[in-house]
FIKOLMAR-119809 format. One record per residue (C-alpha): residue in three letters; x, y, z. Coordinates in steps of 0.25 Angstrom, whole numbers, plus 5000, padded with zeros to 4 digits. Example, Ala and Ser with C-alpha at 12.3 -4.5 7.8 and 13.67 -1.06 7.14 Angstrom:
BEGIN
@resn: ALA east: 5049 north: 4982 up: 5031
@resn: SER east: 5055 north: 4996 up: 5029
END
This chain:
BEGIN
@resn: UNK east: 5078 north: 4836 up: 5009
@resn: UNK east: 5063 north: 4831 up: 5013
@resn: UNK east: 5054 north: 4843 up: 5012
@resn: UNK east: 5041 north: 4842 up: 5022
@resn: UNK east: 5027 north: 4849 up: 5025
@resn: UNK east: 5030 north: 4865 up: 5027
@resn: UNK east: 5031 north: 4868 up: 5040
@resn: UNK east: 5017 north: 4874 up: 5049
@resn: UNK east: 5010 north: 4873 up: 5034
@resn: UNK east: 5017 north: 4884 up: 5030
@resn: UNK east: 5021 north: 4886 up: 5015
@resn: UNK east: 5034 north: 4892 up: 5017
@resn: UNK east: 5040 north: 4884 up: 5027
@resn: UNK east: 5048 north: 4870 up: 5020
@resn: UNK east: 5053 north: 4860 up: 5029
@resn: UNK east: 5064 north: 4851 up: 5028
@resn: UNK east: 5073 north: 4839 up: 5033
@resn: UNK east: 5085 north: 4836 up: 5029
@resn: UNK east: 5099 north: 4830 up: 5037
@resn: UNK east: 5088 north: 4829 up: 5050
@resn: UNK east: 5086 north: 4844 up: 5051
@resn: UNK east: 5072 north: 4851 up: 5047
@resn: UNK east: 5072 north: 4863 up: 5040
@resn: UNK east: 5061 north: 4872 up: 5038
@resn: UNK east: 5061 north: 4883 up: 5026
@resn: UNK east: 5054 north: 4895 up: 5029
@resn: UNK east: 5052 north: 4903 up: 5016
@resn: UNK east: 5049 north: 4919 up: 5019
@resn: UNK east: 5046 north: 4932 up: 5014
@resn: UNK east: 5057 north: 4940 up: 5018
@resn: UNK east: 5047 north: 4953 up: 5021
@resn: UNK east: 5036 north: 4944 up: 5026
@resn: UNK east: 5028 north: 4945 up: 5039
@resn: UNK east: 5024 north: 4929 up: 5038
@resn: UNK east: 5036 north: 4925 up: 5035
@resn: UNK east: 5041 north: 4931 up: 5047
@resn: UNK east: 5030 north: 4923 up: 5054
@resn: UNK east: 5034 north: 4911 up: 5048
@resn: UNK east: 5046 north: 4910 up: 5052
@resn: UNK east: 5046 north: 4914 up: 5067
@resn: UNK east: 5034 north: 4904 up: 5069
@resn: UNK east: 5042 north: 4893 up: 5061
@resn: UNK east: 5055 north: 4895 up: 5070
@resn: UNK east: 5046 north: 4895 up: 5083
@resn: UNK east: 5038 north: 4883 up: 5081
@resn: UNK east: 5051 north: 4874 up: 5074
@resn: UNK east: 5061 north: 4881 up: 5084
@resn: UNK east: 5073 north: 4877 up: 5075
@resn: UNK east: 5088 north: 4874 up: 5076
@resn: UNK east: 5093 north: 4884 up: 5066
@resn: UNK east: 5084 north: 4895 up: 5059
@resn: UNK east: 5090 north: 4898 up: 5045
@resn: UNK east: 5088 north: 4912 up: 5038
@resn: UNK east: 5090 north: 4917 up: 5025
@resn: UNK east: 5099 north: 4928 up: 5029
@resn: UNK east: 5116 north: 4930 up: 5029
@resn: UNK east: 5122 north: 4938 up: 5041
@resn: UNK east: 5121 north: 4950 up: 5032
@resn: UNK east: 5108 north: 4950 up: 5029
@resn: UNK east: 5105 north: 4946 up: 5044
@resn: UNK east: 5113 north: 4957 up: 5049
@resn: UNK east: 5103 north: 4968 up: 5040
@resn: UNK east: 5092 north: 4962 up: 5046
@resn: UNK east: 5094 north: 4964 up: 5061
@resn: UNK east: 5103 north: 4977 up: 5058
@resn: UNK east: 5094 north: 4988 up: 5055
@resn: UNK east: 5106 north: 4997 up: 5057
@resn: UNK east: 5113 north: 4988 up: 5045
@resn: UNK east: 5114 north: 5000 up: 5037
@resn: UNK east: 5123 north: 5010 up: 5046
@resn: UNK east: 5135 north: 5002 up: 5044
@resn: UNK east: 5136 north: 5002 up: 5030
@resn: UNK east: 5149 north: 5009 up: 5023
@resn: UNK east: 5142 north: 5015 up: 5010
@resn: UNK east: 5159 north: 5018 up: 5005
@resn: UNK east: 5164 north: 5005 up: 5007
@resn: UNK east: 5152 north: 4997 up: 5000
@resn: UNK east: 5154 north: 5005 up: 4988
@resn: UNK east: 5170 north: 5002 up: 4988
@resn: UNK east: 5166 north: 4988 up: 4990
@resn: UNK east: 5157 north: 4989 up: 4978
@resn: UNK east: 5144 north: 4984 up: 4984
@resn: UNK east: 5136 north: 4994 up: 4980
@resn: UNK east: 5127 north: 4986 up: 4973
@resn: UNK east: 5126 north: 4975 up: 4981
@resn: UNK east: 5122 north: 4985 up: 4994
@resn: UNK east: 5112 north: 4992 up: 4984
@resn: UNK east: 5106 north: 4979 up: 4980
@resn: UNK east: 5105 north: 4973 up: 4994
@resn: UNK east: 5099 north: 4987 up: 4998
@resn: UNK east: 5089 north: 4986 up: 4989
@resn: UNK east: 5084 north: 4971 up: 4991
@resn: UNK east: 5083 north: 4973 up: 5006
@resn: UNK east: 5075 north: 4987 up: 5003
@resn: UNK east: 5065 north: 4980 up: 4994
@resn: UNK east: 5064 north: 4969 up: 5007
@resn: UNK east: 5063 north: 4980 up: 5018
@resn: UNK east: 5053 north: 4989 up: 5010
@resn: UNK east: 5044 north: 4978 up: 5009
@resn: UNK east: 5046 north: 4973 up: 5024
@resn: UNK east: 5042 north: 4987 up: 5027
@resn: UNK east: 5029 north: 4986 up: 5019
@resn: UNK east: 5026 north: 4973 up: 5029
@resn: UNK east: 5030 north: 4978 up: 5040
@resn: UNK east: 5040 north: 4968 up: 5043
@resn: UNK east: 5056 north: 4968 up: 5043
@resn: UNK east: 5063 north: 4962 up: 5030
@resn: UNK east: 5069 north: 4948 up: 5033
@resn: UNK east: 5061 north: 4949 up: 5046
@resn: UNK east: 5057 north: 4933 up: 5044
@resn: UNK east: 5072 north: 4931 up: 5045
@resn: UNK east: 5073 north: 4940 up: 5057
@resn: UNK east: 5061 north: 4932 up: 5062
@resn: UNK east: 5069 north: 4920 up: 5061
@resn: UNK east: 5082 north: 4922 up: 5066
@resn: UNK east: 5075 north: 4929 up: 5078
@resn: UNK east: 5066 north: 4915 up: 5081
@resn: UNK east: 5079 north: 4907 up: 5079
@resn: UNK east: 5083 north: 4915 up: 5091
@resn: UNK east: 5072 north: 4913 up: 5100
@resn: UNK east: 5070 north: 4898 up: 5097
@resn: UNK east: 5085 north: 4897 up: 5098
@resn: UNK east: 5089 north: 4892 up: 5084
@resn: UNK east: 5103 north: 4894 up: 5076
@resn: UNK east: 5101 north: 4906 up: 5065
@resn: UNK east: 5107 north: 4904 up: 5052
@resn: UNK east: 5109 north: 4914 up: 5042
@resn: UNK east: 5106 north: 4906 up: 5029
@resn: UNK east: 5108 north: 4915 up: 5018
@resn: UNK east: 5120 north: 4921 up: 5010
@resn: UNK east: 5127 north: 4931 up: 5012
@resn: UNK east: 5119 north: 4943 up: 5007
@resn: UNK east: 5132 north: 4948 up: 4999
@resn: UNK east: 5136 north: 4937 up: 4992
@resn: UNK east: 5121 north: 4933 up: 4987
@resn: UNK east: 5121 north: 4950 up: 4981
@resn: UNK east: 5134 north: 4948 up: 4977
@resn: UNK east: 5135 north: 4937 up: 4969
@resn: UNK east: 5120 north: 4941 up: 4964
@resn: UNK east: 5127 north: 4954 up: 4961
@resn: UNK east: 5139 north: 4948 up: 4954
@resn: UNK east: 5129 north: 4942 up: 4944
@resn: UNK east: 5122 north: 4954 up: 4940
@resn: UNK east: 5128 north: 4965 up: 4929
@resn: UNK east: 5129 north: 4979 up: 4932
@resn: UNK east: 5117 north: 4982 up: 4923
@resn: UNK east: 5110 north: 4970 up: 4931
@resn: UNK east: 5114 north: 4975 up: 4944
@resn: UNK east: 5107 north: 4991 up: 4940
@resn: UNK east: 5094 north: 4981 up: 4936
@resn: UNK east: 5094 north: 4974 up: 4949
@resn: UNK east: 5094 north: 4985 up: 4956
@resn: UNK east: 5085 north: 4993 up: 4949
@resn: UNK east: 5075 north: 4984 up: 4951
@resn: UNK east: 5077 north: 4981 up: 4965
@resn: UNK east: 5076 north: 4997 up: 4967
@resn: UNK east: 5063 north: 4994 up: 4959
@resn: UNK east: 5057 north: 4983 up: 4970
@resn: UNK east: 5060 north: 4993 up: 4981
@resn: UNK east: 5050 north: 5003 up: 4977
@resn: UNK east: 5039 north: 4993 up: 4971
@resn: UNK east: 5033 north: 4986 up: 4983
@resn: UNK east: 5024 north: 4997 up: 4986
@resn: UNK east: 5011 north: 4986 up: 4985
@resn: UNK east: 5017 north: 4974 up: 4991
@resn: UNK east: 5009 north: 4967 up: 5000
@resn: UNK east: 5011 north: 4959 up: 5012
@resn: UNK east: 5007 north: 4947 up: 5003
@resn: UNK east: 5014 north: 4950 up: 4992
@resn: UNK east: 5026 north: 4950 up: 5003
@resn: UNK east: 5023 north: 4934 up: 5005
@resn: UNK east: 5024 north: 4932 up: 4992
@resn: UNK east: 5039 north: 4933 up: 4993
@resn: UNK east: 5037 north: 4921 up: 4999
@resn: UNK east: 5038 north: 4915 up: 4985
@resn: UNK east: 5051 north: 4922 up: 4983
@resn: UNK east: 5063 north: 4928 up: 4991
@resn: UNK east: 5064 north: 4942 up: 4991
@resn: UNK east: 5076 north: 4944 up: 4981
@resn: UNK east: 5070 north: 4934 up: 4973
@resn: UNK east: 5057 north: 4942 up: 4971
@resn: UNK east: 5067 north: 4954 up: 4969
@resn: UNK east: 5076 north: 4949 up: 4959
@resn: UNK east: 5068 north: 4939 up: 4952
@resn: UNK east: 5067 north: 4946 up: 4938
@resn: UNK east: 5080 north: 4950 up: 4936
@resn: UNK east: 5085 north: 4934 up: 4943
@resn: UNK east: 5079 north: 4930 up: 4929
@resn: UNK east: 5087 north: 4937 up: 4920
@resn: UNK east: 5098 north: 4935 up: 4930
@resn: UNK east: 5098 north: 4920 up: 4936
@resn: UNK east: 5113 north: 4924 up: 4943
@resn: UNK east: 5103 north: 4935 up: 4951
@resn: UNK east: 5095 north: 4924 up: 4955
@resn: UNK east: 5104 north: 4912 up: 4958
@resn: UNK east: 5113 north: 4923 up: 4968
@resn: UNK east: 5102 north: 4928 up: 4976
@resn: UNK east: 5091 north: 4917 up: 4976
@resn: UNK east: 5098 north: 4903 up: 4973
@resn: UNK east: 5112 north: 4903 up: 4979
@resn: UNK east: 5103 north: 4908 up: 4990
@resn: UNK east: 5095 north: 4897 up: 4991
@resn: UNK east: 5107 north: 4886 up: 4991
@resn: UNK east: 5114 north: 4895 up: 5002
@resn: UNK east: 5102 north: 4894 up: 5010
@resn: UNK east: 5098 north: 4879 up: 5008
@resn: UNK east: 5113 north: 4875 up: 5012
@resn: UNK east: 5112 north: 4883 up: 5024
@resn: UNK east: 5097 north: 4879 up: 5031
@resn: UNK east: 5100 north: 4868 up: 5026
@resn: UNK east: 5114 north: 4866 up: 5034
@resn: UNK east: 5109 north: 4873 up: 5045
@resn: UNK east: 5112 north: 4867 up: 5059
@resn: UNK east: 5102 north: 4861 up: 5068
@resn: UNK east: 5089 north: 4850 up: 5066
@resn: UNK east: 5079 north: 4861 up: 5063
@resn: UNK east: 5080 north: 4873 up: 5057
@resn: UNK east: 5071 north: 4885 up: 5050
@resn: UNK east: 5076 north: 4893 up: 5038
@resn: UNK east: 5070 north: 4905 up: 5034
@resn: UNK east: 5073 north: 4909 up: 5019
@resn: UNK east: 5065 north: 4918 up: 5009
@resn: UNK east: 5056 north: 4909 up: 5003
@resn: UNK east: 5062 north: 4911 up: 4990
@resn: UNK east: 5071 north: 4903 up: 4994
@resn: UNK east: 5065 north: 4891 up: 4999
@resn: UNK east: 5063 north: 4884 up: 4984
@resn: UNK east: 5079 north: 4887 up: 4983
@resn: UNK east: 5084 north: 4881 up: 4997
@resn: UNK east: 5074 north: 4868 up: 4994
@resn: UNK east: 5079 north: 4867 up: 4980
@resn: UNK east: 5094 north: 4868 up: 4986
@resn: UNK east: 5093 north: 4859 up: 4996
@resn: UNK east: 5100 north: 4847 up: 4994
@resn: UNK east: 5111 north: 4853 up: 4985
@resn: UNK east: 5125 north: 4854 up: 4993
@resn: UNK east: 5129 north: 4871 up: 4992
@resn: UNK east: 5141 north: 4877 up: 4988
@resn: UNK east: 5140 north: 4889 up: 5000
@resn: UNK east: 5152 north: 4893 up: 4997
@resn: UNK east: 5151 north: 4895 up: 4984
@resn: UNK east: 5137 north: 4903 up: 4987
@resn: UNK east: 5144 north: 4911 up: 4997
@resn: UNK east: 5155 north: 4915 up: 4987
@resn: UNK east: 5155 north: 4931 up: 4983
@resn: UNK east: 5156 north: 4930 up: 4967
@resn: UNK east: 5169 north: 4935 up: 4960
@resn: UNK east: 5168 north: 4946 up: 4951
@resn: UNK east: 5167 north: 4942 up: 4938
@resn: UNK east: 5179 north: 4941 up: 4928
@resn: UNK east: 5172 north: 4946 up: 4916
@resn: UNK east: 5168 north: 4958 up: 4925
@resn: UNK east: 5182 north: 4961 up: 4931
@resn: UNK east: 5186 north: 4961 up: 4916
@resn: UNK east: 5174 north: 4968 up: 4910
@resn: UNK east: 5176 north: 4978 up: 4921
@resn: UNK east: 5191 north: 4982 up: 4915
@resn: UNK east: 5187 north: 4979 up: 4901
@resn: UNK east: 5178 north: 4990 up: 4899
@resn: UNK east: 5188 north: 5003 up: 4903
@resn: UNK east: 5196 north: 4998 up: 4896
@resn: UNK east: 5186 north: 4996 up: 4882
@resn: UNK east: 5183 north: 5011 up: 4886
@resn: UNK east: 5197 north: 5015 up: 4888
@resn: UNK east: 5201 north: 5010 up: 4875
@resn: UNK east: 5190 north: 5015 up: 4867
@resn: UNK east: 5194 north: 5030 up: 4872
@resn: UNK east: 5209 north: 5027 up: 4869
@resn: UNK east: 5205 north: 5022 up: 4855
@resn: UNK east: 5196 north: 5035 up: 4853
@resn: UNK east: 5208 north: 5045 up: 4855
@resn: UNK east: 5215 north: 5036 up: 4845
@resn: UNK east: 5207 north: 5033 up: 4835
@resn: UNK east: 5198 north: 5045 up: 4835
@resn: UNK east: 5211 north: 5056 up: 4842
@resn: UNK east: 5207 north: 5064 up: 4854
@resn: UNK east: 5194 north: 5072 up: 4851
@resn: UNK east: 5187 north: 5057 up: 4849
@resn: UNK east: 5195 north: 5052 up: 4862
@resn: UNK east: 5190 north: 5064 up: 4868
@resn: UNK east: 5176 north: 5062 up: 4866
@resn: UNK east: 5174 north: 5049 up: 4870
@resn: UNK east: 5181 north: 5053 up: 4883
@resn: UNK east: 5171 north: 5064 up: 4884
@resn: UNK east: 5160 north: 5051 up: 4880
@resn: UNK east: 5165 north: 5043 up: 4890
@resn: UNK east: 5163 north: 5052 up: 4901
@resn: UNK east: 5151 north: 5059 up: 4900
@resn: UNK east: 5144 north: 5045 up: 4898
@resn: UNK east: 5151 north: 5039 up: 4909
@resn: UNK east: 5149 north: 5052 up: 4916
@resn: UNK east: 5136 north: 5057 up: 4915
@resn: UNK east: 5130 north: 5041 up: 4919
@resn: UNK east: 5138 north: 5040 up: 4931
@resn: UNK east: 5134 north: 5055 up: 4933
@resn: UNK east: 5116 north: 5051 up: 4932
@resn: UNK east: 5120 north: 5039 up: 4939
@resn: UNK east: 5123 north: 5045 up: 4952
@resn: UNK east: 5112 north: 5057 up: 4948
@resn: UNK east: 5102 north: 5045 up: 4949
@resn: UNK east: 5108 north: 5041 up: 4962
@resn: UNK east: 5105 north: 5056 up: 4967
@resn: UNK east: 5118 north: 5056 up: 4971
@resn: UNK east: 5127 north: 5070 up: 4977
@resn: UNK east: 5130 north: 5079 up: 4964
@resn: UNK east: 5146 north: 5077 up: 4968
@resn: UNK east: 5143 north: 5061 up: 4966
@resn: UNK east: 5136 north: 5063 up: 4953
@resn: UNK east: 5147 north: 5070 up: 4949
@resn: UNK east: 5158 north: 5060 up: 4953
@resn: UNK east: 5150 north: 5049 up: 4946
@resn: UNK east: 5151 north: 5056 up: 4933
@resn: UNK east: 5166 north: 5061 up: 4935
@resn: UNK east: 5171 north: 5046 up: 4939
@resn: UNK east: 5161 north: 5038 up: 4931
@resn: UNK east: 5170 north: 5040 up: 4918
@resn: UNK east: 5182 north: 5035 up: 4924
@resn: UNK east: 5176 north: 5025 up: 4934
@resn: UNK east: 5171 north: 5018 up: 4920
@resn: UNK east: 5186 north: 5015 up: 4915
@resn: UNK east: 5190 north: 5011 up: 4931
@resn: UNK east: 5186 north: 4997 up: 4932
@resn: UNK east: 5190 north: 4998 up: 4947
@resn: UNK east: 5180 north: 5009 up: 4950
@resn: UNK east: 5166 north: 5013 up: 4947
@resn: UNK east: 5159 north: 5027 up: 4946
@resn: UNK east: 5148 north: 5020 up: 4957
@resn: UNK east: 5158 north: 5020 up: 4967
@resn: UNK east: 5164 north: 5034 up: 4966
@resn: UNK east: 5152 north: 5039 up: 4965
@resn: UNK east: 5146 north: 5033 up: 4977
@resn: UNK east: 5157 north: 5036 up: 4984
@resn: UNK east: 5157 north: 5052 up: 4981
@resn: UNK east: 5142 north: 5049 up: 4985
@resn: UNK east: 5145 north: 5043 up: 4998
@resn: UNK east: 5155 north: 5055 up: 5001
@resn: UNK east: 5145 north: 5066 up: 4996
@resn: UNK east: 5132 north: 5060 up: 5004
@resn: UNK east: 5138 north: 5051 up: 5015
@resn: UNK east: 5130 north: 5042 up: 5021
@resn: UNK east: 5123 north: 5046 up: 5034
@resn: UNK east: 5118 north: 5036 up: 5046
@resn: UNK east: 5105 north: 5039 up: 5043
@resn: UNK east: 5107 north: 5035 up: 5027
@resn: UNK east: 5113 north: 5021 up: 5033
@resn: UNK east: 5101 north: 5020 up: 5044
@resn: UNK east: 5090 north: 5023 up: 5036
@resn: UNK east: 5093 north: 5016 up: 5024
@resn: UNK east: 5084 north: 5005 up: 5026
@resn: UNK east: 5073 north: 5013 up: 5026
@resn: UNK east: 5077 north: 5021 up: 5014
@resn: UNK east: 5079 north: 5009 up: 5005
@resn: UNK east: 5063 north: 5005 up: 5007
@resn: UNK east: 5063 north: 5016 up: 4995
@resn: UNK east: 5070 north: 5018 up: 4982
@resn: UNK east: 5070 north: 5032 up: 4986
@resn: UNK east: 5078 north: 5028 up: 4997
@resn: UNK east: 5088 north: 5020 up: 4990
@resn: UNK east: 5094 north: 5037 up: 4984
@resn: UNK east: 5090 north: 5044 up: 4998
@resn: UNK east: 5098 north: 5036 up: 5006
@resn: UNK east: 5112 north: 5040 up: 5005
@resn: UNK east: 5119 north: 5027 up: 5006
@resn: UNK east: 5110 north: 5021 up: 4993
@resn: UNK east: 5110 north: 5031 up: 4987
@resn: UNK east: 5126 north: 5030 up: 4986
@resn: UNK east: 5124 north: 5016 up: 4981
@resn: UNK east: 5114 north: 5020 up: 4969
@resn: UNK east: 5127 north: 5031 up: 4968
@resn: UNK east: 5136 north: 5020 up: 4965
@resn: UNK east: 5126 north: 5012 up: 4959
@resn: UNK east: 5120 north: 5021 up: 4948
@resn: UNK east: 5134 north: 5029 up: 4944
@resn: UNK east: 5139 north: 5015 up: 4941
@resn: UNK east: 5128 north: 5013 up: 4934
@resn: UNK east: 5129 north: 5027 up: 4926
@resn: UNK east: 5144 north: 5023 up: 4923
@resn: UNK east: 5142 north: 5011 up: 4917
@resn: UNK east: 5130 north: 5015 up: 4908
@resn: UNK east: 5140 north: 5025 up: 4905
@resn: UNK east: 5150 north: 5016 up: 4902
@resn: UNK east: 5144 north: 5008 up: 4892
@resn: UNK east: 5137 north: 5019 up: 4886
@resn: UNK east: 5151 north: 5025 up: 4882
@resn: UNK east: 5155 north: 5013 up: 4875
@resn: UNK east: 5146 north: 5016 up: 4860
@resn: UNK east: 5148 north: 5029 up: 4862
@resn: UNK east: 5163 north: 5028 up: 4861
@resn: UNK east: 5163 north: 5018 up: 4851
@resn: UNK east: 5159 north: 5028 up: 4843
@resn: UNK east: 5170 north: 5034 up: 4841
@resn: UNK east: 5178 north: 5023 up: 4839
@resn: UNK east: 5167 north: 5016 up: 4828
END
C-alpha cells in the first residue's frame, strides 16, 4: 500500500494505489453539510469506476424509505426476541436524525450524495458495510443484561443533550464516527462493545473497498474509520467469520436453567426444613418481589393499567420459566390493549427526535413495556435470593 498527497488538498480525503487501482478515502461526518459537499465534488471531478459506502442493504433501504416504518410487525419482533436490538437501533438513528434536524440536512445524506453521483457519472454502487444486524447483534451478545439497561440508559441520555450543539461541533465528528463518539465511555470498560461495532467494521470495510472492482474507485466511510481501514489493509480478512451471527452462550443457556431451579429448590427446602407456614411465607416473599418490580416496571413505561397488571400477575412465574420472560407477555398484552395505529408507524420518526417521544409513540412505548418489566423482574429476582435465605440460615 503506498499512501499519496490528499486528494484536491483536502484533509479527509487519503489516496491509495495498490494492485493497479487508485483508491480515494473520503472520511465524513455522518450529519455534516461539508461532507456531503465533499463527496459529490470528489465523484464529479474523479468520475470513478465503483463508488463504495459505508452502508449494508438494510441500512440503505431506511435511508431512501421514509415509509421504512409502516411495515414493521411490533408482535412478531417481540416473539423473535429483538426487542432490544430494535430499541438500541431506534435510538442510535434518533440521536443522528435529531442532530441532522438541527443542520438542516438528512442523516447519512453524504452517502445518499454519493450513491446518487455514482448514478450520474455512471459508476458501480457498493454497499461496503455489515450487515447492520449482525454488527448489533454480536455487540449485543457481548453486553450483560445490567449492561445492556446502561447502554441504553445512556443512549436515551444523548438523545435529549444536544440541545447547544453547533454546526462546528458537528465537524468535529469528523474525528470520530458517530457510534464511536456514542459509545466511547462505556467501549472502555467494555473492549468487546468496541471491537463489534468499530473494528470488525473497519476490517469489513477494508476487505471490501479494497476488492472493489474497477481501476478507480471512491469510498465514502465515517471518518472514524479511516485510521482502522488504513491500519487493516494489508491483512488477509476472515469475512466469513465477520459475518457470522454469534451463538448464544453456553454459560448463559445453563445459567438461564440454573437459577429456577436455585429458586425452586430453596422453596421446596423451606416447606421442609421450616413445614408449611415458612414454605408459605417465602411464596408469599417471592411473589410480591417478583410482583410488585415487574408491576413499577410497566408503571415507568406508562403502560395500559390491564398490562401493569399482567406484568405483576406473570412476573412470578415467568421468573422460574426459563423459556419465557414477564417483558414479553407484557408487551404483548400492551400491543393487544393499545394496538398500534398507521400514524404510530408513520410518525415515529419524528417522535423519537424526543425522549418524550420514545413513551408517546405506541410502538416504543411497547418496547420500553418489554424492556422495563424485564428489567423489574429481574431485579426482583435477585433481590429474592437474601431474603429467602433467610429463612433457611
Amino acid at each position: 500500500m503506498e499512501e499519496s498527497e490528499n486528494f484536491l488538498d483536502d484533509e479527509n480525503i487519503t489516496k491509495f494505489e495498490i494492485d493497479g487501482k487508485t483508491i480515494w478515502i473520503i472520511g465524513t461526518a455522518h450529519v455534516s453539510r461539508q461532507s456531503s459537499l465533499l463527496v459529490e465534488k470528489t465523484i464529479d471531478t474523479i468520475k470513478p469506476d465503483t463508488v463504495c459506502v459505508e452502508l449494508c442493504e438494510g441500512r440503505f433501504t431506511t435511508l431512501k424509505n421514509e415509509a421504512k416504518f409502516q411495515d414493521m410487525n411490533i408482535v412478531q419482533v417481540i416473539k423473535d426476541k429483538k426487542v432490544y436490538l430494535l430499541l438500541t437501533n431506534l435510538i442510535l438513528s434518533s440521536f443522528q436524525r435529531k442532530i441532522a434536524d438541527k443542520m438542516e440536512i438528512k442523516p447519512g445524506q453524504e452517502m445518499i450524495t454519493a450513491i446518487d453521483a455514482a448514478e450520474t457519472n455512471g459508476a458501480e454502487t457498493i454497499m461496503a458495510d455489515r450487515d447492520i444486524q449482525v454488527t448489533l447483534a454480536r455487540a449485543w451478545k457481548s453486553m450483560s443484561f445490567f449492561e445492556k439497561i446502561k447502554i441504553l440508559s445512556q443512549l436515551v441520555f444523548a438523545v435529549g443533550s444536544d440541545e447547544d450543539i453547533s454546526e462546528e461541533d458537528i465537524e468535529k465528528l469528523k474525528t470520530k464516527d458517530v457510534l464511536e463518539t456514542l459509545l466511547d465511555e462505556l467501549g472502555k470498560s467494555h473492549p468487546m462493545l468496541k471491537e463489534s461495532l468499530i473494528t470488525e467494521r473497519d476490517k469489513y470495510l477494508s476487505s471490501k473497498i479494497k476488492n472493489a472492482p474497477g481501476n478507480k474507485i471512491v469510498a465514502v466511510v465515517g471518518a472514524g474509520h479511516v485510521p482502522g481501514i488504513k491500519k487493516f489493509w494489508n491483512e488477509d480478512i476472515d469475512m466469513n467469520a465477520l459475518e457470522e451471527k454469534p451463538a448464544s452462550s453456553k454459560f448463559l443457556k445453563i445459567l438461564k436453567w440454573l437459577i429456577p431451579a436455585i429458586i425452586i429448590f430453596m422453596m421446596c427446602a423451606g416447606f421442609f426444613m421450616g413445614g408449611t407456614s415458612t414454605g408459605t411465607q417465602m411464596l408469599w416473599i417471592w411473589f410480591i418481589l417478583n410482583a410488585s418490580l415487574a408491576g413499577l416496571g410497566a408503571v415507568l413505561a406508562l403502560a395500559h393499567p390491564l398490562t401493569i397488571v399482567t406484568a405483576a400477575v406473570a412476573a412470578p412465574f415467568t421468573s422460574i420459566n426459563p423459556m419465557i420472560a414477564a417483558g414479553w407477555v407484557s408487551g404483548l398484552a400492551e400491543a393487544f390493549l393499545r394496538k398500534p395505529k398507521v400514524k404510530d408507524l408513520s410518525c415515529m420518526a419524528e417522535d423519537l427526535t424526543s425522549i418524550r417521544g420514545f413513551w408517546k409513540n405506541n410502538v416504543t412505548r411497547i418496547l420500553l413495556v418489554v424492556v422495563f418489566t424485564n428489567l423489574g423482574s429481574t431485579i426482583g429476582t435477585f433481590a429474592a435470593f437474601p431474603a429467602l435465605m433467610k429463612f433457611l440460615g
